[in-house]
C-alpha positions in Angstrom: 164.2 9.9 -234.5 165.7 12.4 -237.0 162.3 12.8 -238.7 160.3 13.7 -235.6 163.2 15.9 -233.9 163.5 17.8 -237.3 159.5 18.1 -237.6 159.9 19.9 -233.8 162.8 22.2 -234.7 160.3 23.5 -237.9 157.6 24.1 -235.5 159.3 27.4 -234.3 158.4 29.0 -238.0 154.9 29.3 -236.7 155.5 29.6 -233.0 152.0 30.0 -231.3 151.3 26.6 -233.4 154.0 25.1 -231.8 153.1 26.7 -228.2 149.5 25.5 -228.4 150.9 22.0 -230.1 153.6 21.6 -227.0 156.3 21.2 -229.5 155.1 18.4 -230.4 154.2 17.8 -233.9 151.3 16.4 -235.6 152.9 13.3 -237.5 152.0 9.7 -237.5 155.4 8.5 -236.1 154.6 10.5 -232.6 152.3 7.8 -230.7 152.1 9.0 -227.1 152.8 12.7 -225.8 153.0 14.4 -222.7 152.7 18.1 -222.4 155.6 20.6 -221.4 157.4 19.5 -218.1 159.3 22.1 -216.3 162.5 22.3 -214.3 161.4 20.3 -210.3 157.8 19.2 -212.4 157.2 15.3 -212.9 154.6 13.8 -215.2 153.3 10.6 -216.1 152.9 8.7 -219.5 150.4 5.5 -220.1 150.1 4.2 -223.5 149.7 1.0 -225.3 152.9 -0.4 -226.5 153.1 -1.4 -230.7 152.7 -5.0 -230.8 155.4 -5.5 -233.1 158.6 -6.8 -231.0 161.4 -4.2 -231.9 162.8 -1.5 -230.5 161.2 1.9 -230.3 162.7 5.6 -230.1 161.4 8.0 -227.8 162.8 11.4 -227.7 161.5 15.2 -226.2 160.3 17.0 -229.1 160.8 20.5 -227.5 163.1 22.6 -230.3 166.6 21.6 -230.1 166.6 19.1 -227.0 165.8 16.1 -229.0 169.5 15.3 -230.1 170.3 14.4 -227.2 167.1 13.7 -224.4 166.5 10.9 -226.3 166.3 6.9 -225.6 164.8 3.8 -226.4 161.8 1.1 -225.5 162.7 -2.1 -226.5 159.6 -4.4 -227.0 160.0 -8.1 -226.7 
């Protein structure tokens, strides 16, 4: 969680990366993504889940928000 939120907050050093990117950064530990979602705006995420049984982290990766719009999938 720490590793991906931290990778987001260092995206603003190159900021029309991280624009372009939707704050969220290019890291094997991100596995599914939406794009930005704005105040009254809903979207939808469909992914496989990991076949390992465990619990997963899932957090918004948008500078600064990820401490604490965060939660987690458990997979059983």
């Amino acid at each position: 969680l720490e590793k991906i939120g931290t990778a987001a907050d260092q995206m603003l050093a190159d900021h029309p990366t991280a624009v372009k990117l939707g704050y969220v950064p290019d890291i094997p530990e991100v596995i599914a993504a939406t794009g930005l979602v704005f105040p009254g705006e809903t979207e939808a995420l469909e992914f496989i889940s990991p076949d390992q049984p465990g619990q997963y982290d899932f957090v918004c990766t948008f500078p600064g928000h990820w401490r604490i719009m965060k939660g987690v999938m458990r997979v059983k």
